[in-house]
N, CA, C and O of each residue as an XYZ file, in Angstrom:
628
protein
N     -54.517    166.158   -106.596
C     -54.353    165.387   -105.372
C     -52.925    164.856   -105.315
O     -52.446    164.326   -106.318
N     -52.159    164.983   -104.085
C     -50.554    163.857   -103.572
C     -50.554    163.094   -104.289
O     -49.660    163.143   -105.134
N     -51.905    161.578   -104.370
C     -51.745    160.746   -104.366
C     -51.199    160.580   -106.335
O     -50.244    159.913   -106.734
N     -52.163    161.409   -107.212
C     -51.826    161.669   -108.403
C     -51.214    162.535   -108.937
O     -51.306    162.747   -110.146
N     -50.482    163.195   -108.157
C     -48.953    164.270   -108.379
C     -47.635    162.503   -108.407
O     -46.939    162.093   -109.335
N     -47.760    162.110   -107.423
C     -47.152    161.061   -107.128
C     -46.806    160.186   -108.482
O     -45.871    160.060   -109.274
N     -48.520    159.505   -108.202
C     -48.406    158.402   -109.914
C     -48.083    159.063   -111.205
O     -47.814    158.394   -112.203
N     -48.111    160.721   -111.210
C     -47.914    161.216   -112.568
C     -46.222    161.418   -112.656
O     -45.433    161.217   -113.579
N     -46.070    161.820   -111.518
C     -43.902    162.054   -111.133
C     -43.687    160.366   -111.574
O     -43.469    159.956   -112.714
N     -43.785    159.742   -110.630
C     -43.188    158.137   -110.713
C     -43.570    157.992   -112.676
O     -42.514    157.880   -113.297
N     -44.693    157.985   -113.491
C     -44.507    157.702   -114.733
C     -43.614    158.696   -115.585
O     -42.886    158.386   -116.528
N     -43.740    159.456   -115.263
C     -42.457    160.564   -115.981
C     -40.797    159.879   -115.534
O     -39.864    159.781   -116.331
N     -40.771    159.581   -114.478
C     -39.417    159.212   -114.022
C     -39.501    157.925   -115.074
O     -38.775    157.991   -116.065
N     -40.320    156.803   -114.912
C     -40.059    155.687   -115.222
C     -40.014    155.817   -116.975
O     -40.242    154.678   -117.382
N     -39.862    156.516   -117.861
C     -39.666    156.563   -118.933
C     -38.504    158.167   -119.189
O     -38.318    158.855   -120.193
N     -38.165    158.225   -118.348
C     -36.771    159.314   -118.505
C     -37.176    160.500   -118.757
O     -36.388    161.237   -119.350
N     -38.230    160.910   -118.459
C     -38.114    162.698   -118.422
C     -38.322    163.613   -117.371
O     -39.279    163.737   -116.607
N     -37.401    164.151   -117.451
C     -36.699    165.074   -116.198
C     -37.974    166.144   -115.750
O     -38.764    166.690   -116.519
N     -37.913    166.259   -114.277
C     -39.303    166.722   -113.760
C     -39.010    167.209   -112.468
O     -38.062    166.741   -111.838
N     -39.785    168.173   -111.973
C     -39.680    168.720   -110.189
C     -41.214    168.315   -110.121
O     -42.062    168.239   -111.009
N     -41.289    168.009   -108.322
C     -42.528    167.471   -107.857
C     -42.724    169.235   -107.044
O     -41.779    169.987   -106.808
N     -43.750    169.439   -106.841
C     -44.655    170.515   -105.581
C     -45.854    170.011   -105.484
O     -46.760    169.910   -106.311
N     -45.714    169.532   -103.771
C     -47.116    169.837   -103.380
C     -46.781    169.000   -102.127
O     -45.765    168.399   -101.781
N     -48.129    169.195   -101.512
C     -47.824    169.258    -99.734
C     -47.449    167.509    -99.017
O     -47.940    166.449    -99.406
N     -46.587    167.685    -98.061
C     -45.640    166.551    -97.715
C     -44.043    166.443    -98.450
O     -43.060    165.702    -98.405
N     -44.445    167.552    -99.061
C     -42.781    167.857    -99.474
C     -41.762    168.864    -98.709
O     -42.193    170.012    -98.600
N     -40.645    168.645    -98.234
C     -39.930    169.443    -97.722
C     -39.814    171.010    -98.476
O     -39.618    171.187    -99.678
N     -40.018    172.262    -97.260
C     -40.087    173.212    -97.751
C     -38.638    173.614    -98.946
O     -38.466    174.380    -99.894
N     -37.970    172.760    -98.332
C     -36.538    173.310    -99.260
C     -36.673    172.197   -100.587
O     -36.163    172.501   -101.665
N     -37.353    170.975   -100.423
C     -37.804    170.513   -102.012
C     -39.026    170.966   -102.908
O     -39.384    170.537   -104.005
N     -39.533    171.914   -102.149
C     -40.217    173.029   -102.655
C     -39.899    173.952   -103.735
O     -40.311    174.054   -104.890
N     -38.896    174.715   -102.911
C     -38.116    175.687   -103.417
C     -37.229    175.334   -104.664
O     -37.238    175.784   -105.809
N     -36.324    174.206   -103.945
C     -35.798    173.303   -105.269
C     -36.169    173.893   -106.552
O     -35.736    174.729   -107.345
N     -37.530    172.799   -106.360
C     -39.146    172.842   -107.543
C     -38.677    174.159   -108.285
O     -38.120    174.195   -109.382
N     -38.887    174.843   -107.773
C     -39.469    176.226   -108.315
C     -37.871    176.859   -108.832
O     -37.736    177.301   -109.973
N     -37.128    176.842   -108.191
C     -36.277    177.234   -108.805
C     -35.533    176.556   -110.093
O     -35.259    177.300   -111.035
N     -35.162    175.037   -110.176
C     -35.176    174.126   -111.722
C     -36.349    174.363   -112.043
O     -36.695    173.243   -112.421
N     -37.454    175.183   -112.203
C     -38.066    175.595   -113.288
C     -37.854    176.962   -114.105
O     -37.835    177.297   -115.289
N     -37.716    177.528   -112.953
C     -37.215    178.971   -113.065
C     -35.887    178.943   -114.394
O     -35.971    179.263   -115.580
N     -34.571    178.360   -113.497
C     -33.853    178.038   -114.274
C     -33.624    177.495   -115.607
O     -32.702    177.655   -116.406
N     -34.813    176.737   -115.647
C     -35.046    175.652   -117.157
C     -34.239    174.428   -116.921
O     -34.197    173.643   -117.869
N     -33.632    174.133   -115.914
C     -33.128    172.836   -115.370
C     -34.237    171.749   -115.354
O     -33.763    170.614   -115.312
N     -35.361    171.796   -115.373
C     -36.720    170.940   -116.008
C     -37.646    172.088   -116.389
O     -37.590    173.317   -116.348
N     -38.641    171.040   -116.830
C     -39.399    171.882   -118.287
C     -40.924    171.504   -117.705
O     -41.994    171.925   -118.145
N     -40.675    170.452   -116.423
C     -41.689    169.963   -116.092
C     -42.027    169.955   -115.234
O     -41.603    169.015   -114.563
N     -43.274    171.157   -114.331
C     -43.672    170.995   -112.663
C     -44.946    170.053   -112.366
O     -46.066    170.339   -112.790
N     -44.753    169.245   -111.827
C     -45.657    168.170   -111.629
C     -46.254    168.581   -109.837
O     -45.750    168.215   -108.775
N     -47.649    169.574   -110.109
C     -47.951    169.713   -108.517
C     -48.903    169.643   -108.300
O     -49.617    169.477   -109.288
N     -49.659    169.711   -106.867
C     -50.875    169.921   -106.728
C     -51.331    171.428   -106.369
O     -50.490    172.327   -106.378
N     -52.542    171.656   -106.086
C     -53.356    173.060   -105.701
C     -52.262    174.312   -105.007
O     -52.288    175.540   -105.087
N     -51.229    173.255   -104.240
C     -50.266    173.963   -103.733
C     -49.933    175.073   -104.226
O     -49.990    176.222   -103.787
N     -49.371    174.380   -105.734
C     -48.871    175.552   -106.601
C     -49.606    176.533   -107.234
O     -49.117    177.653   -107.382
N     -50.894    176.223   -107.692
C     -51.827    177.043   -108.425
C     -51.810    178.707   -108.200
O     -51.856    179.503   -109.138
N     -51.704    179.237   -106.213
C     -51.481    180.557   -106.350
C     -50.306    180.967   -105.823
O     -49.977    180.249   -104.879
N     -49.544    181.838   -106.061
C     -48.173    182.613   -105.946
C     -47.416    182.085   -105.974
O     -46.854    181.922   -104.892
N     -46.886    181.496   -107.054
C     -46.052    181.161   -107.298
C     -45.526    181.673   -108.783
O     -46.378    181.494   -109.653
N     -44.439    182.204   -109.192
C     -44.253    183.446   -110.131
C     -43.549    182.866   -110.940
O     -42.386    183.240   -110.788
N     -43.653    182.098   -111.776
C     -42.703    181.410   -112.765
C     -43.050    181.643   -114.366
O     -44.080    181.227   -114.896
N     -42.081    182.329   -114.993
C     -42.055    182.966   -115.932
C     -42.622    182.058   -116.908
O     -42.872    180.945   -116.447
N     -42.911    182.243   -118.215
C     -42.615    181.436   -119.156
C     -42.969    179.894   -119.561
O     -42.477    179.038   -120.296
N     -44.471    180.042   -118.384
C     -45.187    178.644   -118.464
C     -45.986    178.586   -120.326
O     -46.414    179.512   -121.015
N     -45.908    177.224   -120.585
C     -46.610    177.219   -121.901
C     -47.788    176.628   -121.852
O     -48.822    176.718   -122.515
N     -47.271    175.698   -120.495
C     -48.510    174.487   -120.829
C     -49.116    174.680   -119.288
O     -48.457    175.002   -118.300
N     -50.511    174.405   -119.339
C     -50.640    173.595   -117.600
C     -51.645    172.489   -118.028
O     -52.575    172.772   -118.784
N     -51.432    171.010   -117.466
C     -52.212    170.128   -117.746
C     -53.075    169.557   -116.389
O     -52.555    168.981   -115.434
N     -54.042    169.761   -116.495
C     -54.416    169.207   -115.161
C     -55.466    168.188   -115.121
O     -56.683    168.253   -115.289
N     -54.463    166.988   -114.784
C     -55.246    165.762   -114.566
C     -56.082    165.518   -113.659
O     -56.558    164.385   -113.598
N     -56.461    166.497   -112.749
C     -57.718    166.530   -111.811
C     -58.485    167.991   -112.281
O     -57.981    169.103   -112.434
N     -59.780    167.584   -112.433
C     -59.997    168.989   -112.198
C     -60.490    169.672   -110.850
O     -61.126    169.216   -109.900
N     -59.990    170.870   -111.101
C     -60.303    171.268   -110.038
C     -61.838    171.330   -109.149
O     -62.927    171.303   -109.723
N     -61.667    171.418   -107.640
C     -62.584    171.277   -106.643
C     -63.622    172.335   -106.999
O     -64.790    172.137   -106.665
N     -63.171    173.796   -107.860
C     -63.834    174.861   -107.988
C     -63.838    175.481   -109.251
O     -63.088    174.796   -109.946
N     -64.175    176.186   -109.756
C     -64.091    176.879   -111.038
C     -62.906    178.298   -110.490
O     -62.321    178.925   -111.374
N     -62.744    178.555   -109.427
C     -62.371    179.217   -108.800
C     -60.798    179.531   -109.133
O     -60.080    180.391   -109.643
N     -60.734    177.712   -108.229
C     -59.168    177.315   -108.221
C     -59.251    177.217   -110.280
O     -58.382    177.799   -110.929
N     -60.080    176.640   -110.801
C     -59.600    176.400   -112.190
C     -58.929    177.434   -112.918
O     -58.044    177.217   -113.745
N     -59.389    178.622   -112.579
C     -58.900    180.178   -113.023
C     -57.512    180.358   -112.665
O     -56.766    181.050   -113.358
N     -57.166    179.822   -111.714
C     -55.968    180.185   -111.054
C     -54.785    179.276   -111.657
O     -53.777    179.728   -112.202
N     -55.046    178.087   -111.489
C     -54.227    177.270   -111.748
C     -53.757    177.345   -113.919
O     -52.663    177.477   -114.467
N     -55.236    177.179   -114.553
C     -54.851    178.014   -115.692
C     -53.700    179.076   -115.662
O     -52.531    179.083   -116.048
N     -54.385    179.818   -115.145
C     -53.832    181.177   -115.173
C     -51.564    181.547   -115.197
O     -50.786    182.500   -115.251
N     -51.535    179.950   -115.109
C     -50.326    180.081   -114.888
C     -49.342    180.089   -116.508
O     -48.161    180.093   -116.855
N     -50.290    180.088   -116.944
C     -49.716    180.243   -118.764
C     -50.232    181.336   -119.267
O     -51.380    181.714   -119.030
N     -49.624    181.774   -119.815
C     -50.197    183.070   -120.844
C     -50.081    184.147   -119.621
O     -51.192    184.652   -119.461
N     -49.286    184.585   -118.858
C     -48.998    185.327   -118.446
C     -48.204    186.411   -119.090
O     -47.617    185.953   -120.070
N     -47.900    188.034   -118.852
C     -47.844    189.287   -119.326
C     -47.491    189.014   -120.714
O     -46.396    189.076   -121.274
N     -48.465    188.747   -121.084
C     -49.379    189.028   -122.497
C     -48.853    188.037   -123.212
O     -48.819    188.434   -124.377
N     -48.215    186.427   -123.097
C     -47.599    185.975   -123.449
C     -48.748    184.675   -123.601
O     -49.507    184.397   -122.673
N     -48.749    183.865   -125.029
C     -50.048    182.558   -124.884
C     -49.538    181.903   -124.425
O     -48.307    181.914   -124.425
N     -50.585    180.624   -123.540
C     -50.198    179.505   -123.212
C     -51.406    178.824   -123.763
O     -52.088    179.403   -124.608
N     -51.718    177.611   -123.331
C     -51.899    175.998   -123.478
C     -52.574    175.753   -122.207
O     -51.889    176.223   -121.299
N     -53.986    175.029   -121.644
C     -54.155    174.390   -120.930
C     -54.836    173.284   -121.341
O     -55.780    173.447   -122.115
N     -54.559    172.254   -120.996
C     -55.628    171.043   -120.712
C     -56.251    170.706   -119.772
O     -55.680    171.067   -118.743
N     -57.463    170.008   -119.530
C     -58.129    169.939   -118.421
C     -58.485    168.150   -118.952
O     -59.047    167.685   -119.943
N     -57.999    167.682   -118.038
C     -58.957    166.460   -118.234
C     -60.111    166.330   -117.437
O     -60.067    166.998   -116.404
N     -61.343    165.526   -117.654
C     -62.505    165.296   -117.044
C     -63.508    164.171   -117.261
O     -63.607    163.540   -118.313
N     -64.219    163.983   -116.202
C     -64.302    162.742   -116.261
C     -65.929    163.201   -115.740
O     -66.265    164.363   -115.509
N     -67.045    161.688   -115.595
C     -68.193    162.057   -115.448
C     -68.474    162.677   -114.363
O     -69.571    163.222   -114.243
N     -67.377    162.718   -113.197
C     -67.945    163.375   -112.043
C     -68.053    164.870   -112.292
O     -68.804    165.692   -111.765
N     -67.075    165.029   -113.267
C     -66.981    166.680   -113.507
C     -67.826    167.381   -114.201
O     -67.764    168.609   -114.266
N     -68.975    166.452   -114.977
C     -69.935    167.415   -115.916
C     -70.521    168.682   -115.256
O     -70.426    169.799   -115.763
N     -71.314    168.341   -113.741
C     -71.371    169.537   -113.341
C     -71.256    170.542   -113.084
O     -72.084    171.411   -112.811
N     -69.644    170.550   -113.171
C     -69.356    172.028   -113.644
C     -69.007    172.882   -114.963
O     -68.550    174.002   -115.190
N     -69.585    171.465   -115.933
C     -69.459    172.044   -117.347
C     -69.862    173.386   -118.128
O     -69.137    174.070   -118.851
N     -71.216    173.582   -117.793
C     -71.994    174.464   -117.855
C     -71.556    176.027   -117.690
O     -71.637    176.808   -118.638
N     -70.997    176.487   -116.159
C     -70.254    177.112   -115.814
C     -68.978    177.312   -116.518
O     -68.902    178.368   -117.145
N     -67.801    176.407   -116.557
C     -66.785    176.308   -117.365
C     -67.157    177.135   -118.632
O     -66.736    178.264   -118.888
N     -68.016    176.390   -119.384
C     -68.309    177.026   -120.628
C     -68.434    178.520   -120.684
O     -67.691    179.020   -121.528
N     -69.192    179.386   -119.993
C     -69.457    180.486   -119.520
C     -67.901    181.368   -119.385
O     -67.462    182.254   -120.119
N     -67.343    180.791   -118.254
C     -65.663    181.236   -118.444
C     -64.872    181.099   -119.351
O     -64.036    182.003   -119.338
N     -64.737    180.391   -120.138
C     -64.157    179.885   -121.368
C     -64.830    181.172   -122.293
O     -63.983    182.031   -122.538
N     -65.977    181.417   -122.763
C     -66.641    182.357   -123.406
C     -66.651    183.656   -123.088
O     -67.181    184.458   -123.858
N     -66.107    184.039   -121.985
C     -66.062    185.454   -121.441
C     -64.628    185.884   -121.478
O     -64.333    187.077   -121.408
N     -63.542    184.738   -121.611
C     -62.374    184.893   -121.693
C     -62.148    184.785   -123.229
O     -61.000    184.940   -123.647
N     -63.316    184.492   -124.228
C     -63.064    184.244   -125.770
C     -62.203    182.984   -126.159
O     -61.449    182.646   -127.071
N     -62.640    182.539   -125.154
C     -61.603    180.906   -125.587
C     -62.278    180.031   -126.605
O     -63.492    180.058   -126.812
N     -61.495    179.320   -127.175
C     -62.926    178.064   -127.938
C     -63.359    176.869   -127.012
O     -62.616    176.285   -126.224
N     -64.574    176.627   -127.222
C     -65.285    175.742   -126.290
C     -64.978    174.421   -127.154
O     -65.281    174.454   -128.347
N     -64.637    173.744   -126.843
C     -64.729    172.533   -127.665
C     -66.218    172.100   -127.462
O     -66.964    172.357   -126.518
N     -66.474    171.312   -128.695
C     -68.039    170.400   -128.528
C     -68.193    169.213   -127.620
O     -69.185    168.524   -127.384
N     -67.310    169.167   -127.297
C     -67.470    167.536   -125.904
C     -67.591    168.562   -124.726
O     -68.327    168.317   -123.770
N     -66.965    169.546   -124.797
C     -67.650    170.025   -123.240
C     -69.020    170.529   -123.074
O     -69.651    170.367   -122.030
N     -69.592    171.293   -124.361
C     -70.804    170.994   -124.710
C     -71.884    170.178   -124.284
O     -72.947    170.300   -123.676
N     -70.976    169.000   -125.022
C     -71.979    167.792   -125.192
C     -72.022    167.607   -123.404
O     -72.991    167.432   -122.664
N     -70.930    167.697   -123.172
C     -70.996    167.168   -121.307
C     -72.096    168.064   -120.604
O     -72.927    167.535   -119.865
N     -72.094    168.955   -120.760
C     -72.786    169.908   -120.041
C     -74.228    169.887   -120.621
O     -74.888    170.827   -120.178
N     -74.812    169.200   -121.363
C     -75.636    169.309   -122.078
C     -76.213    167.794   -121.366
O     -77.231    167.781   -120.673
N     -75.502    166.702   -121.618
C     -76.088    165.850   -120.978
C     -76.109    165.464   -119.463
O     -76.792    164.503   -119.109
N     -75.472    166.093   -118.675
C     -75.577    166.276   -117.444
C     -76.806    167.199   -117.109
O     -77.266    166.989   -115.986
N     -77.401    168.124   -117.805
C     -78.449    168.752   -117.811
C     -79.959    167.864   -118.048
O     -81.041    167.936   -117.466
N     -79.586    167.220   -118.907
C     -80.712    165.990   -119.424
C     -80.745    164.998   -118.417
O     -81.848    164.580   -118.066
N     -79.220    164.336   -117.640
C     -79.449    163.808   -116.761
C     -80.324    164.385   -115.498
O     -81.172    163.649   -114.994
N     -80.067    165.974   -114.891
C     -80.894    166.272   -113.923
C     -82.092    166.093   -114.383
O     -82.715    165.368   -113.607
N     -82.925    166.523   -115.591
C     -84.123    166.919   -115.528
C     -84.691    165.006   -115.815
O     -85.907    164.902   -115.652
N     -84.098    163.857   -116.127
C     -84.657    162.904   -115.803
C     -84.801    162.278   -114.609
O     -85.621    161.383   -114.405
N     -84.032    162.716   -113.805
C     -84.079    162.119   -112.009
C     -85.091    163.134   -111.749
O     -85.754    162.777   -110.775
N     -85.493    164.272   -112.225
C     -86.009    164.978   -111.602
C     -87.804    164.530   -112.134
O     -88.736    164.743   -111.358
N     -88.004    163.981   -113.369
C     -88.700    163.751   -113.842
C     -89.503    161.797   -112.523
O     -90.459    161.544   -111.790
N     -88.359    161.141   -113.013
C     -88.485    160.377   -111.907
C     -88.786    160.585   -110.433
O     -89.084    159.626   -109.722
N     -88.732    161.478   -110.094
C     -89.047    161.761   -108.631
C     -90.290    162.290   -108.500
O     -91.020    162.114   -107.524
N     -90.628    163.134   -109.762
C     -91.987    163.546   -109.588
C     -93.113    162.496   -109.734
O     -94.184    162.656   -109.149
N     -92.821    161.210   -110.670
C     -93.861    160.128   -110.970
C     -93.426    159.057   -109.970
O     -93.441    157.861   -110.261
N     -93.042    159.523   -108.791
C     -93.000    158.290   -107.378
C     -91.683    157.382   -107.978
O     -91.725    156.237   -107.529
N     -90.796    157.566   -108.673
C     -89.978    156.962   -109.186
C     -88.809    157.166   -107.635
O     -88.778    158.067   -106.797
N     -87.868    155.755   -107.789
C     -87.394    155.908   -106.861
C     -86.215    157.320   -106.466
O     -86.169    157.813   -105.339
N     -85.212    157.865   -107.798
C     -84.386    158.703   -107.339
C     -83.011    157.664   -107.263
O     -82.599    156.630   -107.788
N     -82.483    158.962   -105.948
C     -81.000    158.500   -105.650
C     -81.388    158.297   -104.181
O     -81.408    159.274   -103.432
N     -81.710    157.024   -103.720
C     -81.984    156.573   -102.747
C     -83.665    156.597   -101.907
O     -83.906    156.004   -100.855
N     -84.268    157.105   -102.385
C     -85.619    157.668   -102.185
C     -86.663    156.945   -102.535
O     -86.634    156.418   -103.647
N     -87.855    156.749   -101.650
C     -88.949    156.046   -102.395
C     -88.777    154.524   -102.161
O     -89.500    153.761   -102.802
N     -87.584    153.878   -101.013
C     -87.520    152.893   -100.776
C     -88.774    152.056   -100.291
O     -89.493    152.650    -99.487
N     -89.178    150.692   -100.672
C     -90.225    150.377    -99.980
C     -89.682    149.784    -98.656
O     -88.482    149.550    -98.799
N     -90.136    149.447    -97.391
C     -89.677    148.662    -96.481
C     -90.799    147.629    -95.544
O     -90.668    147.122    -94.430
N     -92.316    147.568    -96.880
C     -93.342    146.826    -96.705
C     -92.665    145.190    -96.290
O     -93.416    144.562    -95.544
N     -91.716    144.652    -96.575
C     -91.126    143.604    -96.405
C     -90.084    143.251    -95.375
O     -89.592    142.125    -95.286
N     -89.720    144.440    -94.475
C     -89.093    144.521    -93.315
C     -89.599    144.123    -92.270
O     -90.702    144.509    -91.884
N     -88.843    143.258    -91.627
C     -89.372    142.287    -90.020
C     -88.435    142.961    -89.043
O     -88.439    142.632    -87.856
């Protein structure tokens, strides 16, 4: 997201390490900029959003860190995908948070078909997000209220 391309540029600036921003509300020519001080090695650091994830051809990525995860497993492929290009390894991180367990499961699956190592916390995430459905689901079947459901309104005037 802008808003955390933004807060992640502004903390890189505010402790001195040199960085290009991409992503949308940026002038097409501070775009280009971007891409080219990376190209160059004039920074070491592209700080963007989804913007960048497809076509954009920059050699020699090591790392991609992405402090959101992505909206899709889709985009996640892509935006990865920007390391370890012609036949060369890279590095990704993904951070995640509880909204993201749901797509743990899946993840794992890609991660395993690509022979990656799964770490055990994504595991564990996907594992208890699974335990979480089948207890709401358990609750709903014994008249339990749910996620909004089963309200009484015997006390409404």
């Amino acid at each position: 997201q802008k808003v955390n391309a933004v807060f992640v540029a502004t903390e890189l600036a505010m402790v001195g390490i040199n960085y290009a921003s991409f992503y949308g509300g940026l002038e097409q020519s501070d775009r280009e900029q971007a891409v080219s001080d990376m190209q160059e090695r004039v920074v070491d650091i592209l700080v963007a959003t989804d913007v960048a994830s497809r076509g954009l051809d920059i050699d020699n990525v090591t790392h991609v860190v992405n402090y959101d995860f992505p909206h899709t497993l889709e985009e996640y492929v892509h935006r990865v995908g920007r390391t370890g290009r012609a036949g060369k390894k890279g590095t990704s991180i993904t951070y995640m948070t509880r909204n993201d367990w749901s797509k743990a499961a899946e993840l794992i699956k890609i991660l395993e078909e690509a022979k990656q190592d799964v770490p055990d916390k994504l595991r564990d995430m996907a594992s208890r997000f699974e335990n979480m459905k089948l207890r709401r689901g358990n609750e709903r079947g014994r008249g339990g209220r749910g996620r909004g459901r089963g309200r009484s309104f015997d006390n409404f005037y």
